[in-house]
C-alpha positions in Angstrom: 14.1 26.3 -26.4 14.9 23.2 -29.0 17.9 23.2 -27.6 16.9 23.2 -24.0 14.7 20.5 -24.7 16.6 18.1 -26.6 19.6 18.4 -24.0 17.2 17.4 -21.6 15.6 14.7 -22.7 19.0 12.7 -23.7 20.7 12.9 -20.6 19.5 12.2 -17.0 17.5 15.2 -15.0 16.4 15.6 -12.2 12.5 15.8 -10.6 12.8 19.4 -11.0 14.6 19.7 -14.3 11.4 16.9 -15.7 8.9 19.6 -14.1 10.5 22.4 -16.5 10.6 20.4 -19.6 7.3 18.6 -19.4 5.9 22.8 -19.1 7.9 23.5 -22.2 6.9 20.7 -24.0 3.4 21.8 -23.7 4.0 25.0 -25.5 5.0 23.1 -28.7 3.3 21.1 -31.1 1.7 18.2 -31.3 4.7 16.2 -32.7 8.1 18.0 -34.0 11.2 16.8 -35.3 14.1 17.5 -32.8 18.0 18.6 -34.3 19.0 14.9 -33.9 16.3 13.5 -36.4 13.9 12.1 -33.8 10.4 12.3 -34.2 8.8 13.6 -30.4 5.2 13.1 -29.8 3.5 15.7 -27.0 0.1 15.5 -28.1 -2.5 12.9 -26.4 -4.4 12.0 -29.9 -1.1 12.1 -31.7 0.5 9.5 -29.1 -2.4 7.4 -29.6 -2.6 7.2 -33.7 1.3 6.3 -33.6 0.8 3.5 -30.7 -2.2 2.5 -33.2 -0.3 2.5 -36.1 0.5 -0.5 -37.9 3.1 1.0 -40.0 4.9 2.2 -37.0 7.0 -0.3 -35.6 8.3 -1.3 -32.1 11.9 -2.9 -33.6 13.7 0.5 -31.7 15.5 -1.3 -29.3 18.2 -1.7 -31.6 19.9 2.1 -30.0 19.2 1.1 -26.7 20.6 -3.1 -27.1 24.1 -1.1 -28.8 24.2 0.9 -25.6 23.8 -2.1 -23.6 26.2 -4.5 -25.3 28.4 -1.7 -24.6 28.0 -1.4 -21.0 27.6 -4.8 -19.9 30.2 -7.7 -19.5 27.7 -10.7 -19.6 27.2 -11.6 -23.3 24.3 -13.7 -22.7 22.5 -11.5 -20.1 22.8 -8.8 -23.2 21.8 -11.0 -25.4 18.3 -11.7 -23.2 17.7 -7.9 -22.7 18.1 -7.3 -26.6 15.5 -9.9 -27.1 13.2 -9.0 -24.6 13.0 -5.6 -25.0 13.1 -5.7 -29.0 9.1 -6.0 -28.9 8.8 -7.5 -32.4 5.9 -6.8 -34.3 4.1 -9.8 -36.1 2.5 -13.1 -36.2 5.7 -14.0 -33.8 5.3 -11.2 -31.5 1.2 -12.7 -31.7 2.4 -15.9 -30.9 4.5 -14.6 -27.7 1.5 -12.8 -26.1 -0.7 -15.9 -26.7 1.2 -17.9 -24.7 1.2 -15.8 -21.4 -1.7 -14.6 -22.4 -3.1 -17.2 -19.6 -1.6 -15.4 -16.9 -3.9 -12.7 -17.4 -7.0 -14.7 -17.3 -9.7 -13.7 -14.7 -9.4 -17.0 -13.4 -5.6 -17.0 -12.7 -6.3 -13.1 -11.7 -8.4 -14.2 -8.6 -5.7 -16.3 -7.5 -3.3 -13.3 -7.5 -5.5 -10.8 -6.7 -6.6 -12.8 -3.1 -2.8 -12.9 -2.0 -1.8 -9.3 -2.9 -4.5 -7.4 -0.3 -3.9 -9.8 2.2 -0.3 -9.1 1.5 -0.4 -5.3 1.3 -1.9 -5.1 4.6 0.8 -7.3 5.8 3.6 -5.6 4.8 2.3 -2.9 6.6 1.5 -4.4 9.6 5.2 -5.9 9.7 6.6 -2.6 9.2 4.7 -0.5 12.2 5.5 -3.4 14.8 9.2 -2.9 14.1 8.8 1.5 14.7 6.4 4.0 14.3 7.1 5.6 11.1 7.8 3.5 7.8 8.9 4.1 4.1 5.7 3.4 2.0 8.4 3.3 -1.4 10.8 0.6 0.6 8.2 -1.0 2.7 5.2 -1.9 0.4 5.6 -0.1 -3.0 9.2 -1.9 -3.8 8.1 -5.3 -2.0 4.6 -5.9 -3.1 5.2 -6.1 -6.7 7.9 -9.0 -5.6 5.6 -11.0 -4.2 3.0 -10.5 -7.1 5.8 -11.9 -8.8 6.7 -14.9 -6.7 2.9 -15.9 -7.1 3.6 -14.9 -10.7 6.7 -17.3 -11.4 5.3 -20.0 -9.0 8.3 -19.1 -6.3 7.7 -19.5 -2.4 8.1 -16.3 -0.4 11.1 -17.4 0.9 13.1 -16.5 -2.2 11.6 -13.0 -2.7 14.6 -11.5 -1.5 16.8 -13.1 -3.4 14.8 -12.2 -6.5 14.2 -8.6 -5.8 18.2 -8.6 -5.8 18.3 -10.1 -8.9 15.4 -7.3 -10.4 17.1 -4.9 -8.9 20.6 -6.2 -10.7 18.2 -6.4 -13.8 17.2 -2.7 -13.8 20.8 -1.2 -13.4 21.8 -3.4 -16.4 19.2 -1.8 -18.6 19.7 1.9 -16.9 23.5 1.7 -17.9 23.8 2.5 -13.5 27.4 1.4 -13.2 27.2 2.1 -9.4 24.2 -0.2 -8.9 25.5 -3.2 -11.4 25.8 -6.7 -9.8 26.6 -9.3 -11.6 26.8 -11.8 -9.3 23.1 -11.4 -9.1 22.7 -11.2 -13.0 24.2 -14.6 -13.3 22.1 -15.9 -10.5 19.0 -14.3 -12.7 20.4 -16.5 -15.6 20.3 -19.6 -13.7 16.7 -18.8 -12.5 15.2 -18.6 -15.7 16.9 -21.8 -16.9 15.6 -23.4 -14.4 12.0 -23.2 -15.6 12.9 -24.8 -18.8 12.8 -28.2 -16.8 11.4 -27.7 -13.3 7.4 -27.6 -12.6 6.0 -24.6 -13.7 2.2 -23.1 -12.5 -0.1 -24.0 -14.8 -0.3 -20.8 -16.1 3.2 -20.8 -17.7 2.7 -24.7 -19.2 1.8 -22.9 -22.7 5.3 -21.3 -22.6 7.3 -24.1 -21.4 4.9 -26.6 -23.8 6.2 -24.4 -26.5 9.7 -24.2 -26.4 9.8 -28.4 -26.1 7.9 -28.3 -28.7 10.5 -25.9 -30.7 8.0 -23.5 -31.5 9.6 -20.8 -30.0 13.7 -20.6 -29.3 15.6 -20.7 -26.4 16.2 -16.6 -26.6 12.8 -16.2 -27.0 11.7 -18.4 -24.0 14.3 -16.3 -22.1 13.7 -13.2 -23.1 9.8 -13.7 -22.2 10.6 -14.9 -18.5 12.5 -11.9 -17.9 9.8 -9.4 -19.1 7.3 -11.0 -16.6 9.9 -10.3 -13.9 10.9 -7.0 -15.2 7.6 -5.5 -16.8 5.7 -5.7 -14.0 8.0 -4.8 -11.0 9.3 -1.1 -11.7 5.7 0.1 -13.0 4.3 -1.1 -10.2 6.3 0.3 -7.9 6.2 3.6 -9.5 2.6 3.3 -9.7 1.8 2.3 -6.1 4.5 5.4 -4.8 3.0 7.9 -7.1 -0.6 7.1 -6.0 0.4 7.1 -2.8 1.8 10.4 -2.6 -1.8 12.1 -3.9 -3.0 10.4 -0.4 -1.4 13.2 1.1 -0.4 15.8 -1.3 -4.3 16.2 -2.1 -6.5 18.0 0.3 -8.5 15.8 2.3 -8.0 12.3 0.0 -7.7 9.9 2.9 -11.4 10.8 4.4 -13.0 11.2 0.5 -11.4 7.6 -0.8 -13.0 6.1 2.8 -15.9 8.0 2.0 -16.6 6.9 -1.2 -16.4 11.1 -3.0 -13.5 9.4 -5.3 -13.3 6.1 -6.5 -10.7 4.2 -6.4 -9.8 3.6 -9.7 -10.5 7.1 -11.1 -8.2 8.5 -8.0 -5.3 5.4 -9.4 -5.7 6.8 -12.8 -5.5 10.4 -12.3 -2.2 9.8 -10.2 -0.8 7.7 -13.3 -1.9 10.5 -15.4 0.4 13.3 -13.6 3.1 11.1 -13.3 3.3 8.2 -15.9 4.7 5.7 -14.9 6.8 5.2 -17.6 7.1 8.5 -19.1 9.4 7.7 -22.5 8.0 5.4 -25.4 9.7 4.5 -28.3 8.7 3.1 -31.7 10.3 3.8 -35.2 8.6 4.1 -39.1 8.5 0.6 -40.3 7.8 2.4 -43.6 7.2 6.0 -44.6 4.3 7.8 -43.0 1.9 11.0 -41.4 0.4 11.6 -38.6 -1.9 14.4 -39.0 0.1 16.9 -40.8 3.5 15.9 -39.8 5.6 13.5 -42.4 8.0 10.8 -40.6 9.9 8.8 -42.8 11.3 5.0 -42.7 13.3 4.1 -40.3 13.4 7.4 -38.0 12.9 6.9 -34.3 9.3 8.5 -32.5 9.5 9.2 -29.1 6.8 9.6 -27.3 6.7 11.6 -24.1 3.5 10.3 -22.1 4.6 13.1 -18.9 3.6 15.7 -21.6 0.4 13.5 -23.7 -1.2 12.9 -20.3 -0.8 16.9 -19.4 -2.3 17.9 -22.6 -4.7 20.2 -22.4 -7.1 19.7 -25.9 -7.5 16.7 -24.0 -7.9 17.2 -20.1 -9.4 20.4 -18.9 -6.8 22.1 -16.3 -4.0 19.5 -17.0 -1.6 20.1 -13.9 -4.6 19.9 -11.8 -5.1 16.9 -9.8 -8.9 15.7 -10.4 -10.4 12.0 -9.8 -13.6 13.2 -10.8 -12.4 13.4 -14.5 -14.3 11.8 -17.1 -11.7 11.2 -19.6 -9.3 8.7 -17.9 -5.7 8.6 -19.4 -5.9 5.1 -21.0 -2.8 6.1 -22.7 -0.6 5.3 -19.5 -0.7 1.4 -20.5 0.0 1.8 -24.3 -1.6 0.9 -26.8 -2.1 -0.8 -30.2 -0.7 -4.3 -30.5 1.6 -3.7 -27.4 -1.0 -2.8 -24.6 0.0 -3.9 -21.4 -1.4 -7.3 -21.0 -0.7 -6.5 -17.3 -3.0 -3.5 -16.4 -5.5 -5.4 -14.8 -2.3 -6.7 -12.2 -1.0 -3.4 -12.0 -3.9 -1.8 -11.0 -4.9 -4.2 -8.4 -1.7 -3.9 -6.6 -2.3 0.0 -6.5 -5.7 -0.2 -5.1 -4.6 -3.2 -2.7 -2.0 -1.2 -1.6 -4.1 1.8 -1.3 -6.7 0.3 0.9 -4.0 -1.2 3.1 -2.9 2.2 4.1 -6.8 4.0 4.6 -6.6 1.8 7.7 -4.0 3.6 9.5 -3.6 7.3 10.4 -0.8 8.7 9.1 1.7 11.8 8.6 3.8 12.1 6.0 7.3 13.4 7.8 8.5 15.9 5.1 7.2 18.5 3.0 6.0 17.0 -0.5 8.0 19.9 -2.4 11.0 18.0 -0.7 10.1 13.7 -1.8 12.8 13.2 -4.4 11.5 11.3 -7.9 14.1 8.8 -9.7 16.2 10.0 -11.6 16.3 8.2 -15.1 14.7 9.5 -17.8 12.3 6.4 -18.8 10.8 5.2 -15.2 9.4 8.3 -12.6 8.0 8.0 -9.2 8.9 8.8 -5.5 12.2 7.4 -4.3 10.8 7.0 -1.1 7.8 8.5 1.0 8.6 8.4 5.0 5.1 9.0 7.2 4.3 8.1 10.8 1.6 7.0 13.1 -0.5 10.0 14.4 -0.2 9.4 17.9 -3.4 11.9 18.0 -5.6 10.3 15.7 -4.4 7.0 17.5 -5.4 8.1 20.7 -8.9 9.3 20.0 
């Protein structure tokens, strides 16, 4: 079964082949040490005392930045995703998440949060003038999360096209996806975050810019940073907002009981994140050596932690696979924790329950069999590649 599982885990599976090893991951312990020295974490309360830890480190990338100097051909675009994704620990990683730390405020929040239900809802609209059946994945959950980021970045709609190609470029750089590379559109990305080291800024981002004037922080570092606010919050979201979706019609009756007010919103968002993470792999390493609970990791090995299998564990969450809103315990675990929680849930989340309430005003079918909606692929980011439903001409009519 070790050997199963650790075949699986290193290469790309598909939907299917996740479901398997995610049941068999269940059936081991808490955390075990897999043939190729890496520390894997199953267990909820386990997952949570390493992502606590302060002798466990996030310096991992350094596996993943080989692999990507590797693969790419654009030294400075590998040089950016090395930084960005090295998640130092520190007073400099402190310093980093001060400065955006404005974004984040409820004040700036509002601002957002206005523009993203009026711009679920049109989205949607758009799409049903055009036909009577749309892709929820292609239609709101890949485009809303763009235009959070426009209003993020300060960019007019106009250019959210242009900077969903260069995301999109962004994310089959880091995958390794040679068939989806673009680096045209990577070297346009590089032009669009120099040009915030000069140009007008919202005022949310003046702390960052003020900085790297100032020399407080390096160029690299301003870079890097830019890029994780375009990256960080564009394929969670849209993993987030397709998964959620989904339960609207693979759970009995869940259109009628959100309307109705029998689930709440946010306890309905949660329990979809919990079944399918939306990022399902994080990594950290032993800054020095260590135990958690009963299990010694020394310094220097890699932990990985597999949230698909924490969130499904079931010392913590009574009937695990089963899909229940009404849950007391919510999965906090899906945004981290420790000194890297997601300084974007409270974004993330809104663009879910925007995007939720955009599509309780419209009666729709879902046009294949939810056994049949293909996931993505890659081992780190899971969700619905796409989710086609229609207009009920019935419900329409009466």
């Amino acid at each position: 079964m070790i050997d199963f599982l650790e075949k699986q885990l290193m290469r790309r599976i598909s939907s299917d082949q996740w479901i398997e090893c995610r049941d068999r991951l269940n059936n081991l312990p808490p955390i075990w040490k897999m043939g190729n020295g890496i520390h894997i974490v199953t267990g909820y309360r386990e997952a949570c005392d390493v992502l606590a830890n302060k002798k466990i480190s996030s310096e991992f990338i350094r596996k993943l930045s080989d692999e990507a100097l590797r693969f790419g051909r654009i030294d400075r675009v590998n040089r950016i995703i090395k930084n960005s994704f090295a998640l130092r620990d520190g007073v400099e990683h402190l310093f980093l998440r001060e400065l955006v730390a404005p974004i984040f405020l409820p004040k700036q929040l509002q601002t957002i949060f206005g523009k993203t239900e009026e711009d679920a809802k049109n989205l949607i609209d758009g799409a049903l003038e055009k036909a009577d059946s749309i892709d929820i994945v292609e239609v709101l959950a890949r485009r809303l999360p763009i235009l959070v980021n426009c209003q993020i970045l300060g960019l007019p709609y106009s250019k959210q096209d242009e900077l969903r190609l260069m995301i999109d470029a962004l994310v089959a750089e880091i995958e390794f996806d040679p068939i989806n590379r673009n680096e045209t559109e990577l070297l346009n990305l590089i032009d669009l975050i120099d040009s915030f080291k000069s140009k007008p800024v919202p005022r949310w981002l003046d702390p960052l810019v003020t900085a790297l004037h100032q020399n407080r922080i390096s160029e690299l570092d301003f870079e890097a940073t830019i890029l994780l606010l375009m990256i960080s919050g564009y394929g969670t979201a849209t993993v987030g907002i397709g998964s959620s979706a989904l339960n609207l019609f693979a759970q009995d009756q869940a259109f009628s009981k959100l309307k109705n007010g029998t689930y709440q919103t946010e306890n309905f968002i949660y329990e979809s994140l919990r079944l399918n993470p939306p990022v399902t792999l994080l990594s950290r390493s032993a800054a020095e050596n260590l135990e958690i609970g009963d299990h010694a990791i020394p310094k220097n090995e890699l932990i990985l932690i597999h949230m698909g299998a924490a969130c499904r564990d079931p010392n913590i969450f009574e009937d695990p696979h089963d899909f229940n809103p009404h849950r007391i315990n919510k999965a906090q675990l899906i945004f981290g924790g420790g000194a890297h929680f997601c300084l974007g849930r409270l974004i993330g989340l809104h663009q879910i329950e925007a995007s939720l309430r955009a599509l309780l005003n419209y009666p729709l079918l879902i046009q294949a069999p939810i056994q049949n909606i293909a996931f993505h692929p890659y081992k780190i980011i899971q969700g619905p590649l796409s989710l086609p439903v229609k207009i009920d001409a019935q419900t329409m009519l009466t």
